[in-house]
C-alpha positions in Angstrom: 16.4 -29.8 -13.7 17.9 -29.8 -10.6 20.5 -27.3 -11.4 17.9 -25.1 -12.9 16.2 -24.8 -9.9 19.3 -24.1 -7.5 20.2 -21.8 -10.3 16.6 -19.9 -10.2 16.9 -20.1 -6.4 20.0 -18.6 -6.4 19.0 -15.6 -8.4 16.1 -14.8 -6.6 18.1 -14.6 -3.6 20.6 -12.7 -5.3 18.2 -9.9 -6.6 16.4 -9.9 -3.4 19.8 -8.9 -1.6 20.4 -6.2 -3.7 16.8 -4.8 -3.7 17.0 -4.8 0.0 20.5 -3.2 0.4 20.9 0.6 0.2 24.4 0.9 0.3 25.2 4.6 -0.4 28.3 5.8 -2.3 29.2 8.6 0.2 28.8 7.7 4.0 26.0 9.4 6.2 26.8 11.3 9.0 24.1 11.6 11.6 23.8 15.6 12.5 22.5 16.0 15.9 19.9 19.1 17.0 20.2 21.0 20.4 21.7 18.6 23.2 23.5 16.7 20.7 24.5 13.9 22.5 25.1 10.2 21.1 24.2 8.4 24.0 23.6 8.8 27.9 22.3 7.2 30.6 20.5 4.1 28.2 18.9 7.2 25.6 20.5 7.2 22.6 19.7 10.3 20.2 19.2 8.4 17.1 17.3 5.3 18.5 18.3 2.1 16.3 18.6 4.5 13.4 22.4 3.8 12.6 21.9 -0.2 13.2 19.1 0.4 10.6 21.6 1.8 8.2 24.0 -0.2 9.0 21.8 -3.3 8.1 21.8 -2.3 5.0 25.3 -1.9 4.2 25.1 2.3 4.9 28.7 3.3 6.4 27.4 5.8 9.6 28.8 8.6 11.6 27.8 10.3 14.5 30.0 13.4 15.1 30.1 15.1 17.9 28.5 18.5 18.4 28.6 21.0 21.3 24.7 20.7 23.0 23.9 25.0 22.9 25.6 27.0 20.1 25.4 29.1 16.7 24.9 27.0 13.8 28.1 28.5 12.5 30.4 27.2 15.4 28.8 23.9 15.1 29.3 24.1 12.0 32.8 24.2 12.3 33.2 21.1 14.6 31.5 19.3 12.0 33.5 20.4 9.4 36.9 19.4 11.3 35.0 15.9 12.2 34.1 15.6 8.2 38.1 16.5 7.3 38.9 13.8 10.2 37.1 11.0 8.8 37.9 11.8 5.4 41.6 11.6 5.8 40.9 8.7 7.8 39.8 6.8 5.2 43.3 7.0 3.8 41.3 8.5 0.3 38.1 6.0 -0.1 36.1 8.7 1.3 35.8 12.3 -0.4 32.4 13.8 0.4 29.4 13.2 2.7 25.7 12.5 2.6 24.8 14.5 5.8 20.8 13.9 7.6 20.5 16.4 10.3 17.9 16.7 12.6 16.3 19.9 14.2 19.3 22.6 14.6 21.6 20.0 12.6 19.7 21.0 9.5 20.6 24.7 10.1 24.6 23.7 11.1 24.3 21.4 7.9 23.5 24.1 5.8 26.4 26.6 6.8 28.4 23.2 6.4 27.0 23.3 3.0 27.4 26.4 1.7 31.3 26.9 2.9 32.5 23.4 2.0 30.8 22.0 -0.8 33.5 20.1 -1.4 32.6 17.9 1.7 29.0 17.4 1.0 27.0 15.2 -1.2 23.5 15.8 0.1 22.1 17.8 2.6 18.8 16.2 4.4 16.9 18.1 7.6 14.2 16.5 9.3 11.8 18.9 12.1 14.5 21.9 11.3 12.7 25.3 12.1 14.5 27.0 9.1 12.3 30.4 9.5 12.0 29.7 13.1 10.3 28.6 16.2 7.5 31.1 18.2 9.2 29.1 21.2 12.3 30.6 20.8 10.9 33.9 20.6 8.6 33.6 23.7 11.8 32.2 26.1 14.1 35.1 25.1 11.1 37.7 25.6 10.0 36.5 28.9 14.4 35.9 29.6 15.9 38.8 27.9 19.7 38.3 27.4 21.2 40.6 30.0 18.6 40.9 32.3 18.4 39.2 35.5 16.0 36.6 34.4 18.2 36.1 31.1 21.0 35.8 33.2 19.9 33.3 36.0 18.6 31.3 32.3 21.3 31.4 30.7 23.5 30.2 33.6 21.7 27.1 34.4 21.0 26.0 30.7 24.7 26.1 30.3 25.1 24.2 33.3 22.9 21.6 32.0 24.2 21.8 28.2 27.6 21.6 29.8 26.9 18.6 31.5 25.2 17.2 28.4 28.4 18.2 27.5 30.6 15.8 29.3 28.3 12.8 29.8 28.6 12.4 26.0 32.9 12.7 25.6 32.0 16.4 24.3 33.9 17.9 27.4 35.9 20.5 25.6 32.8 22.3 23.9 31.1 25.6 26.1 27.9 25.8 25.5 25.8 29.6 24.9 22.6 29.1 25.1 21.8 32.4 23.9 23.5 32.2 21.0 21.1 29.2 19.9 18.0 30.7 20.6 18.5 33.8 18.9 18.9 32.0 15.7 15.2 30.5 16.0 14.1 33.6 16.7 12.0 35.5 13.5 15.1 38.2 13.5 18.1 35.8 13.8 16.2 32.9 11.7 15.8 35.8 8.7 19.6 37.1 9.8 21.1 33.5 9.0 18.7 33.0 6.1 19.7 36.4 4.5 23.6 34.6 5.0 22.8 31.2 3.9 19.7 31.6 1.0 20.5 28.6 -0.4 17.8 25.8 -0.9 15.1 27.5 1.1 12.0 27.7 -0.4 11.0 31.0 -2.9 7.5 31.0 -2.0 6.2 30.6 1.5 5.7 27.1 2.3 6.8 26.2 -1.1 9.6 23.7 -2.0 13.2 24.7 -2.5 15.8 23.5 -5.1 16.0 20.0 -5.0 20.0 20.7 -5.7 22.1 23.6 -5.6 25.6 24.2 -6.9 28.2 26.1 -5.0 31.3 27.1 -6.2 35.0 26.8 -3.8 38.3 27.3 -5.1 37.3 27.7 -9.3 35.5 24.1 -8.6 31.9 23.8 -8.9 30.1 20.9 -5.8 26.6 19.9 -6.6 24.3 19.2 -3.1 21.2 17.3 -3.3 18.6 18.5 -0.9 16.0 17.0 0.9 13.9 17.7 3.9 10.7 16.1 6.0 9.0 17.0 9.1 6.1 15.9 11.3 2.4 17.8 12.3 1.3 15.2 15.5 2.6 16.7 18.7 0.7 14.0 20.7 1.2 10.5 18.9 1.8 7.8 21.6 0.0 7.6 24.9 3.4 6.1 26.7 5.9 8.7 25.3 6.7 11.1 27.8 7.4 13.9 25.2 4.1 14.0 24.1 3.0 15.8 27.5 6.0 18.7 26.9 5.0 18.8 23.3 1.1 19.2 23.2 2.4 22.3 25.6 5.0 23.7 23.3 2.3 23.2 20.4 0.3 26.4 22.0 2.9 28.7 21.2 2.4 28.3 17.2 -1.4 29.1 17.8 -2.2 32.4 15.5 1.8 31.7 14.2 0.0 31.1 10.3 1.6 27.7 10.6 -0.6 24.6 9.2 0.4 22.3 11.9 3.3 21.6 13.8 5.6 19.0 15.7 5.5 20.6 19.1 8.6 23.0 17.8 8.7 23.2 14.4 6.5 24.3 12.0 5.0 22.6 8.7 6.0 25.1 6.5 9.2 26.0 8.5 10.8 22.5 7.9 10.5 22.9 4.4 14.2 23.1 2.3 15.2 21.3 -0.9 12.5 18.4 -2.1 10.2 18.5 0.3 9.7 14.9 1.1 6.8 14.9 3.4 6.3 17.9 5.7 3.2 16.2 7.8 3.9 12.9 9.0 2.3 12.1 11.7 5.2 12.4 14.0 6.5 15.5 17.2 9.9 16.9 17.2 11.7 13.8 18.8 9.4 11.1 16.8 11.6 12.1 13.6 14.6 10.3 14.9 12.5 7.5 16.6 13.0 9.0 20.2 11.8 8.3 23.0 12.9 4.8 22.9 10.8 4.0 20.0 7.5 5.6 20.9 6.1 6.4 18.1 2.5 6.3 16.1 1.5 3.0 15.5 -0.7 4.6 12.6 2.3 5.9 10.7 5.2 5.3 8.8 8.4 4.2 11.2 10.9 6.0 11.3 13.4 3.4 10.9 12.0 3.0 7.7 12.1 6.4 6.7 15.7 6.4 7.0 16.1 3.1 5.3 13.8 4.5 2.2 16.4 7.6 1.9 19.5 5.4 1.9 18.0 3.9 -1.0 16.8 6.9 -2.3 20.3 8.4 -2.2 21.9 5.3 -3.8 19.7 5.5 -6.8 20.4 9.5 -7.0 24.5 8.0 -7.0 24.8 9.7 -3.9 
């Protein structure tokens, strides 16, 4: 009898442990949005995210990313950052579930779409994949070129620079310009027009919930997945709900159904559209600023915990 017991007790603890862990196949690699910086000065990007993952036996990386750029040339310090820990990883590792945030999505997707071979799943969270009003509004009231544009573009360099170097990123320039105008309507539908894949057919529809791209004769199937927040005010302690109940303004008359302070509902949708309202702003999604979040919604810790598992059971 006494066996039986330790036996039962055993199993229970046994099937509990593996409900509990989400241990992906591939690895996730944390894509930063604008600033991309791990950690400086005590804020870290993705607050208590990776020790989330970790916990539940998720390998995580945090590459990083220059703080003001294209997509397409952040793109490409991912991709040699993917190739690095790949070959690392002395052949245990061949391709990459990657969870972007803000411009991350739009960098993941160009990651995507020229090296499949690299990518297991694509995930954005708050990405304005048609675009943000507030990019719009800053390059119309600082045209590039002009002297306003110019005095801009000199100190937001300065400060993505510095971003820059504070988080061992000292080699990357940043272009400030050539971020914004890829939130803008124009450069949004320009890099759309380039990169189709997984965006939605109908406005504020879902997209694809996998695509498959072909490199060198070999067909790479991507899973998709996205999520985004509609509460630009959401905790009476977080300082970025004062920037973002300001920022919110610009989408009104946009045709948007809510928004996050920078993104729009229907403009984070891509892939299967996991939830496009939570009740979170732009920097809630990654549990920033330290942790200030709704008490009246889901954590975000445990958003990213639910899509490890959700991965593993998709054999991703």
């Amino acid at each position: 009898m006494k066996h039986s017991l330790l036996a039962l007790f055993g199993g229970l603890l046994l099937s509990f442990s593996a409900a509990s862990n989400a241990t992906t196949k591939h690895p996730v690699v944390l894509v930063p949005g604008i600033f991309a910086f791990d950690n400086i000065a005590m804020i870290d990007y993705w607050y208590q995210i990776p020790a989330e993952l970790q916990s539940q036996g998720v390998k995580v990386y945090i590459p990083k990313i220059n703080a003001f750029d294209s997509s397409v040339k952040r793109g490409n310090q991912l991709i040699a950052q993917l190739e690095g820990y790949k070959a690392a990883s002395n052949g245990t590792i061949q391709k990459f579930n990657l969870m972007a945030h803000s411009q991350g999505g739009m960098t993941s997707r160009y990651v995507m779409n020229v090296r499949p071979d690299l990518v297991a799943s694509v995930t954005t969270m708050a990405t304005p994949h048609t675009g943000s009003p507030l990019a719009d509004i800053t390059t119309g009231i600082a045209p590039p070129g002009t002297l306003q544009g110019v005095s801009f573009a000199v100190f937001a360099n300065a400060v993505g620079n510095l971003v820059n170097i504070l988080s061992g990123n000292s080699a990357s320039q940043s272009n400030i310009n050539a971020m914004l105008s890829e939130f803008t309507k124009p450069g949004a539908a320009a890099f759309n027009a380039t990169y189709p894949r997984g965006l939605p057919s109908t406005t504020c529809g879902a997209g694809p919930s996998s695509v498959t791209i072909p490199r060198n004769n070999v067909n790479h199937s991507v899973r998709l997945y996205s999520w985004g927040g509609n509460g630009p005010l959401t905790h009476v302690l977080d300082p970025s709900d004062a920037l973002f109940g300001i920022t919110s303004l610009a989408f009104i008359g946009q045709g948007e159904q809510g928004n996050d302070g920078v993104t729009g509902v229907c403009a984070n949708h891509f892939g299967q559209v996991i939830n496009d309202r939570y009740f979170m702003n732009h920097l809630d999604i990654n549990n920033q600023v330290f942790g200030l979040v709704s008490w009246f919604e889901t954590n975000p810790k445990t958003l990213f915990r639910n899509h490890a598992t959700r991965l593993k059971n998709a054999g991703l």
